[in-house]
N, C-alpha and C positions, 0 to 999 in steps of 0.2 A: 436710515441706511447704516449710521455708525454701530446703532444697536442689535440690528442685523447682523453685521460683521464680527461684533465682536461675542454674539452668540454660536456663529460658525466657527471661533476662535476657542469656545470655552471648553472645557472639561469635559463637563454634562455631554456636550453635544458631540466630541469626537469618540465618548464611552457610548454612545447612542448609539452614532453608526455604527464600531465596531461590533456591539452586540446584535444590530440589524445585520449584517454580515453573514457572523454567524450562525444566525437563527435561517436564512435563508441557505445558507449551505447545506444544515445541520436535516433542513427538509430536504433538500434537492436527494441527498446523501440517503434520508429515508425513503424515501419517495414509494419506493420499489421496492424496500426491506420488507423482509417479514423477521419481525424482532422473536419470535420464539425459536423458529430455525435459527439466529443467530447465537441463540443461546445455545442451541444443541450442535452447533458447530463448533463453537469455542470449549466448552466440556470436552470437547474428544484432540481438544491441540496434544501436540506432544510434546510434554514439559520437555526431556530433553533440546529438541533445537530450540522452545525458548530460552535456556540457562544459558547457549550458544549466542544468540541472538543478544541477552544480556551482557556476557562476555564480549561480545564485539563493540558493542557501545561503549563498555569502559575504556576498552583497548583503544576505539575511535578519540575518544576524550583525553586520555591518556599521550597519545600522539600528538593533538592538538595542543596541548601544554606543552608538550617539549618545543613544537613548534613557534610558541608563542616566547618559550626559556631561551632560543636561539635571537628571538628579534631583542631581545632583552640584554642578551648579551654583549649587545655592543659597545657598550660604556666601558667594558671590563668590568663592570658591577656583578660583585658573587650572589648572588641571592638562591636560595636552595629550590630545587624542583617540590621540594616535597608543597615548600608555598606557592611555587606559580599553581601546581594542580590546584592547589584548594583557593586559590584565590580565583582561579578559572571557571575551578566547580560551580563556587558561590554567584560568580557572573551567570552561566550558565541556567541555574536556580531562578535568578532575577531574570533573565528572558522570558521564563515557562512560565514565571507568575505575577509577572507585570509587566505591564505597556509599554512600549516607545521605547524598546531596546534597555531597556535599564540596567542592566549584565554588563554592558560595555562601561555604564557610569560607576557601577560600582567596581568595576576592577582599575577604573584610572582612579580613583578614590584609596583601594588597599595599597597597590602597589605605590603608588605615585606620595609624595610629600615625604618620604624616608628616605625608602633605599631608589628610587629618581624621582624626577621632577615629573609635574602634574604632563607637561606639554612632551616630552619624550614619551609616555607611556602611549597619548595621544597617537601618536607616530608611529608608532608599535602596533597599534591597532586598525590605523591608517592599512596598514604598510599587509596587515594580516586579511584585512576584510577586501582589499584589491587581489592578493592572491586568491582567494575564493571567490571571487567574480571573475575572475578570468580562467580560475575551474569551470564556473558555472557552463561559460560560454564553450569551451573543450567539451564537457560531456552534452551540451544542446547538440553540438557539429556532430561527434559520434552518435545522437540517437537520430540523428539527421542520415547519417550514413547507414545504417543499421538495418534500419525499420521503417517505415514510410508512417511520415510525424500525421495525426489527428488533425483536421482541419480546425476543432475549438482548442487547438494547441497549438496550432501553428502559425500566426502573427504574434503573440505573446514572445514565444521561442525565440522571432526573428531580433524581436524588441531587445530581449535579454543578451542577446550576442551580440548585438551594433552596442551595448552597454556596455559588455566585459570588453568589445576589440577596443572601445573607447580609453576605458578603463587601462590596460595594456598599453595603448600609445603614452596616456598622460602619465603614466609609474616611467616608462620609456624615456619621454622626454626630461620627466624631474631626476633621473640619475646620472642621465648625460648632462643634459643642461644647467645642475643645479646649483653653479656658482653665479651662472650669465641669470640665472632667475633671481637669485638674492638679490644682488645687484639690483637688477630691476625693480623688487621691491620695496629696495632701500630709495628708488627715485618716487614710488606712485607716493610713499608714506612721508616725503623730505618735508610737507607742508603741514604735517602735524605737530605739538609739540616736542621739546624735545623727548620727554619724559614719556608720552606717551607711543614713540618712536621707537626707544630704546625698549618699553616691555613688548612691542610686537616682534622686533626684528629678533631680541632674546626669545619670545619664544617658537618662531617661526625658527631659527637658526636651531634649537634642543630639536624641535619635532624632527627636524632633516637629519635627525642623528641617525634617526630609524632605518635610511635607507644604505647608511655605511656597509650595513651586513651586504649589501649587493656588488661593494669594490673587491669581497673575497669569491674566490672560486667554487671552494670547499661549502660553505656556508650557502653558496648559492646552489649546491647540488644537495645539499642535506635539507632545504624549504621545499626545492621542488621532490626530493624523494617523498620528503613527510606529509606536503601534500597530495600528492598522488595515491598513496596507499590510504590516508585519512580520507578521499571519496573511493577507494575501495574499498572499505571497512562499511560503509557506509549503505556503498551495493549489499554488501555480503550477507549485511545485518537483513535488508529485504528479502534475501534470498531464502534465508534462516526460517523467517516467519511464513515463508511461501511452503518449505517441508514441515513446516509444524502443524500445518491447515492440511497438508496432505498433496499439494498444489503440485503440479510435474508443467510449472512454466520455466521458459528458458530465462539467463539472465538480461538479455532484452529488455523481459518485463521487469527486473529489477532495477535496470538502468532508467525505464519510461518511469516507472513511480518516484522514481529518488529528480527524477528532471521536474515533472508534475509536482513533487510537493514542493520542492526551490519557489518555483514560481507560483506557489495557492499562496505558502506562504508567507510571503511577499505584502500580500494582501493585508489592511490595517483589519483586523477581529479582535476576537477576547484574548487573553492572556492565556497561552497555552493552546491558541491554533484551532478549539473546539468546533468540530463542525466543518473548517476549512479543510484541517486535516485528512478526515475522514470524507469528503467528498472527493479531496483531489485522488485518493488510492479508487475512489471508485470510478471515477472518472479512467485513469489510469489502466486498472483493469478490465474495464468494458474493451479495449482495445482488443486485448487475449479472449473475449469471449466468456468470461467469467463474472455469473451472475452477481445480482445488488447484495443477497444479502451476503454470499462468501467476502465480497469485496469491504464491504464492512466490516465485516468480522475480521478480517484482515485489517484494515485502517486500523480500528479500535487498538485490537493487540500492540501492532506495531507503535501508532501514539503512545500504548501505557508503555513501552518497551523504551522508547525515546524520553519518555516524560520522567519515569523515576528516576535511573540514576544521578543524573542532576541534583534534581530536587535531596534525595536521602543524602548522598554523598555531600550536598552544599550546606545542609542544616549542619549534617555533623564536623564539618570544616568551620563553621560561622561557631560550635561548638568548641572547638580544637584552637582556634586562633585568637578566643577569646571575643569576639565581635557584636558590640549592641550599637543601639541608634544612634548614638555619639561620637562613633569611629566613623562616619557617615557625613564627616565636615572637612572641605577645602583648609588647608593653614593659608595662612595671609603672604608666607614668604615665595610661593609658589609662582 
């Protein structure tokens, strides 16, 4: 049994199922394609709304980084936008082409050990990935109100939203509560030693730095503008690749595919979404009546559309910032 377990635990084995995932989406998604009409469909896109379509993903990312420069701000620590982008970027980069989130490890890695501490950065990202969940759950309600949701989409949907409302209570309750919570915490951990008391509560105490940005007014209308327009951007960019294809869907369908892909992927697959991605746009636009292989061809675009600027902009930031495998270590005082 241990051998079992701890083969369920290993590498090998959760690179397994991921690519099982994949390779099973990667069909579903073909199933129905006819891969030379997709080639004769994508020859005839209209470079212009992709260079739009390009331009919105920057502008999306670009948003995102200020958003991220805002939660950062709290220390009063100066650190310059031009590095959270590229520290962002590079995160970003590490998403699309590796596992188990690694974007998020490497940007508490840049930023953290200098200009803040490991376990505030933490916080920061905490505090960023809870507003995107309680996006999530806002645009689930409106395509809830909209359009009448797919029934292979609609307990998933439900799932995501009792997450985000969850999600929303618990950020709720740690900004009202969050002296009566210390405290508390200071009681469950009194039975540890000293020493090992003091680095939890220091670093549970830096992380709740993150949520100071919410004692201001100002700050709390500049997170939720920038997140608002950052899932508009996000629509916009679907909409983009829908007149490039020639597509006359409303944005509905751009709202069900950007709900659709949140939740494909979700899903543990290969690095960079392969195959999930592209099923969930097809999935997505079977709703509007639009065949497997256009929907594909759509998927594909839009992925590479999503996938590079990351990727190019993060090399050349890992270029710019000076960054090899070495810069890629915790310091001890942290």
């Amino acid at each position: 049994m241990r051998n079992f377990s701890n083969r369920l635990k290993s590498k090998q084995f959760r690179i397994g199922i991921a690519l099982l995932v994949s390779l099973v989406a990667l069909y579903l998604a073909l199933r129905e394609v006819n891969l030379q009409e997709v080639w004769v469909i994508i020859s005839k896109t209209n470079w212009n709304f992709i260079v739009l379509a390009l331009l919105s993903v920057i502008i999306n990312n670009l948003l995102k980084s200020e958003r991220w420069q805002i939660l950062l701000s709290v220390p009063l620590r100066n650190i310059r936008f031009s590095k959270t982008f590229m520290v962002f970027m590079i995160g970003q980069m590490f998403n699309n082409l590796f596992p188990a989130r690694s974007g998020e490890l490497s940007r508490i890695i840049l930023i953290g050990g200098k200009e803040f501490k490991y376990s505030f950065v933490v916080g920061t990202l905490m505090v960023e990935k809870s507003l995107d969940i309680i996006s999530y759950g806002l645009l689930i309600m409106t395509t809830f109100i909209l359009i009448p949701i797919p029934e292979w989409l609609n307990e998933t949907a439900f799932i995501f939203l009792i997450v985000s409302l969850l999600v929303m209570i618990a950020l709720l309750i740690i900004i009202i509560y969050r002296h009566s919570l210390f405290k508390l915490l200071e009681k469950l951990v009194s039975w540890l030693s000293v020493n090992l008391q003091t680095r939890i509560l220091s670093s549970v105490r830096t992380s709740m730095e993150s949520i100071d940005v919410f004692y201001n007014r100002g700050q709390v209308f500049k997170l939720a503008f920038l997140t608002t327009i950052i899932w508009g951007t996000a629509i916009i960019t679907n909409q983009f690749i829908f007149s490039a294809l020639g597509l006359q869907l409303p944005i509905t369908a751009a709202l069900l595919v950007l709900v659709t892909l949140i939740i494909g992927i979700s899903i543990p697959s290969l690095p960079g979404k392969i195959g999930i991605f592209e099923y969930s746009c097809v999935l997505a636009l079977s709703v509007f009546g639009v065949n497997s292989s256009i929907a594909f061809s759509y998927g594909l675009l839009l992925h590479i559309i999503i996938f590079l600027p990351p990727v190019i902009i993060g090399l050349f930031s890992m270029w710019v910032l000076d960054i090899d495998q070495k810069t890629f270590k915790f310091s001890d005082n942290q």
